[in-house]
C-alpha positions as CSV (number, residue, x, y, z in Angstrom):
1,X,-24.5,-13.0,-27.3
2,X,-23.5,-16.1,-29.4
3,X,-25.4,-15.0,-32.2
4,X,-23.0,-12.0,-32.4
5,X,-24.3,-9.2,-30.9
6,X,-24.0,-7.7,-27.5
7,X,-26.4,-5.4,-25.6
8,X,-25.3,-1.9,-24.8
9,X,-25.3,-1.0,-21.3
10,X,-28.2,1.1,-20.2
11,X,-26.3,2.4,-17.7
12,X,-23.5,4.2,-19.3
13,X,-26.5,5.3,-21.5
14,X,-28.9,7.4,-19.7
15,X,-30.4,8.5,-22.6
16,X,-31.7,4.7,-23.9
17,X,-33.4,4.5,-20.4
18,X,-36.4,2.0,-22.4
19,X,-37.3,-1.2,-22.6
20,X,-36.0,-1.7,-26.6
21,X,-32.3,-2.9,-26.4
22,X,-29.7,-1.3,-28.8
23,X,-27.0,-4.5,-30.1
24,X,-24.1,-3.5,-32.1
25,X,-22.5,-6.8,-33.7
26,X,-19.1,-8.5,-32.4
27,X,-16.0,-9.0,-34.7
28,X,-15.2,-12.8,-34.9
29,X,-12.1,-12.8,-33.6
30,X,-13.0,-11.0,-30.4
31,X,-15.4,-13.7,-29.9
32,X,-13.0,-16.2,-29.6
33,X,-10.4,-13.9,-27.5
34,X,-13.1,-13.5,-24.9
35,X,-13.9,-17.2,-24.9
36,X,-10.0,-17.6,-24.4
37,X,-9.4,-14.9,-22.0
38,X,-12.2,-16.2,-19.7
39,X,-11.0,-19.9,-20.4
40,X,-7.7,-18.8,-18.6
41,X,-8.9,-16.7,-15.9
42,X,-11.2,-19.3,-14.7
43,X,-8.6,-22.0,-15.1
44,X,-6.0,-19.5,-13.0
45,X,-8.5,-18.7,-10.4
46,X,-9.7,-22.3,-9.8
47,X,-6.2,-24.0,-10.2
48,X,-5.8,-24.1,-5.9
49,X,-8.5,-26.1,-5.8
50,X,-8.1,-29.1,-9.0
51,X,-4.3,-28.9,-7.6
52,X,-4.9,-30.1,-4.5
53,X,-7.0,-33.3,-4.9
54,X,-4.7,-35.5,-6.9
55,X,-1.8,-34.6,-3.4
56,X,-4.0,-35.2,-0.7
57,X,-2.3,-38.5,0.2
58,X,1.2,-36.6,0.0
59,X,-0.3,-33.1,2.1
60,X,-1.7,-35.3,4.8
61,X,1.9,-37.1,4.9
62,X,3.5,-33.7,5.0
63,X,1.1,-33.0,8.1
64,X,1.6,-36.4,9.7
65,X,-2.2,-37.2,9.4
66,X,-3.5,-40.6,9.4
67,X,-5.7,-41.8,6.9
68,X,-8.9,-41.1,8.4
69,X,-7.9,-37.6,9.7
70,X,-6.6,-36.9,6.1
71,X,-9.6,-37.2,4.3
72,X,-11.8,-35.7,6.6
73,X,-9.2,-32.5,6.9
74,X,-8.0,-32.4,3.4
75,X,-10.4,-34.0,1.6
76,X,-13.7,-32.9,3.5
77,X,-13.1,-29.3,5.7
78,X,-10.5,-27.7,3.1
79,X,-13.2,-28.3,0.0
80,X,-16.1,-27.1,2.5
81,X,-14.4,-24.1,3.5
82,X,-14.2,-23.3,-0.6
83,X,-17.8,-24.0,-1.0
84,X,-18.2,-21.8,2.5
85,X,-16.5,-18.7,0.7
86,X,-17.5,-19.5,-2.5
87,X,-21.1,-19.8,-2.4
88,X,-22.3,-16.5,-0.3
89,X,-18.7,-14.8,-2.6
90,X,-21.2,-15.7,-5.8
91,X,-24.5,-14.2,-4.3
92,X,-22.7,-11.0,-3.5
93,X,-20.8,-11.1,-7.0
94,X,-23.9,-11.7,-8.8
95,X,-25.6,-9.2,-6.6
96,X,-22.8,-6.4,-7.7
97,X,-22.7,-7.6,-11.3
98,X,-26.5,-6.1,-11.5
99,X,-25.1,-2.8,-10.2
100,X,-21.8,-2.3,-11.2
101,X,-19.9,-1.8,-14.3
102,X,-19.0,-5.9,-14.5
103,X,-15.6,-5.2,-16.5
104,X,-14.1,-3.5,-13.4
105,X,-16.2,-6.3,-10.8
106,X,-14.4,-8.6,-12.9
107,X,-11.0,-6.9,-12.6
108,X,-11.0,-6.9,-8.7
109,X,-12.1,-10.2,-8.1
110,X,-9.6,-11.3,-10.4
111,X,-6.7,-9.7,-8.2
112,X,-8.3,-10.6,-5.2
113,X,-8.8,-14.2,-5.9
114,X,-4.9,-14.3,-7.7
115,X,-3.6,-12.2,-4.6
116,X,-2.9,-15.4,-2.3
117,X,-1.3,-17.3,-5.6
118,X,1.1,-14.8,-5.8
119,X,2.0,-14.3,-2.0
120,X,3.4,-17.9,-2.5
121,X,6.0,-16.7,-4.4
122,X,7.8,-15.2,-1.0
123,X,6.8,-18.4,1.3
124,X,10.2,-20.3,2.1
């Protein structure tokens, strides 16, 4: 892919159902605008998680939590319930990704990981 061609899908394809690969090349700029594009999903999906380390002293003050019982709540359950989801979430993505067309697997996870961000714009 970075040498500026991309394979077509077989799939939408039946008729190039062998094993050669057919590679049409890739405008410059599009490189770039997919590098962006999935730059700033990633960094919108993940931003829950790299926004809550640097306040864990000021969560577990919000909750009245001592020291101790912030870092193991906050610090240690919260990031191993992400790694919980996140790790079986990726098997089954990657699983899907084989099967499905990935433009669409990458639109609904997209809006289903970005669904709870923007339910926080009704919490009072």
């Amino acid at each position: 892919m970075l040498s500026g061609y991309s394979p077509l899908s077989v799939q939408s394809k039946p008729d190039l159902q062998t094993k050669e690969e057919v590679y049409q090349p890739i405008m410059e700029w599009k490189k770039y605008y997919m590098v962006a594009l999935f730059s700033l999903v990633a960094a919108m999906l993940f931003a829950d998680q790299n926004l809550l380390a640097p306040h864990l002293t000021a969560a577990g003050h919000d909750f009245h939590f001592t020291d101790a019982e912030r870092d193991a709540k906050l610090g240690g359950a919260i990031m191993g319930a992400f790694f919980a989801v996140g790790a079986p979430s990726a098997l089954l993505l990657g699983w899907l990704g084989d099967r499905f067309n990935r433009v669409y697997l990458l639109f609904g996870v997209v809006v289903f990981g970005e669904a709870p961000c923007m339910a926080t714009a009704w919490v009072t």
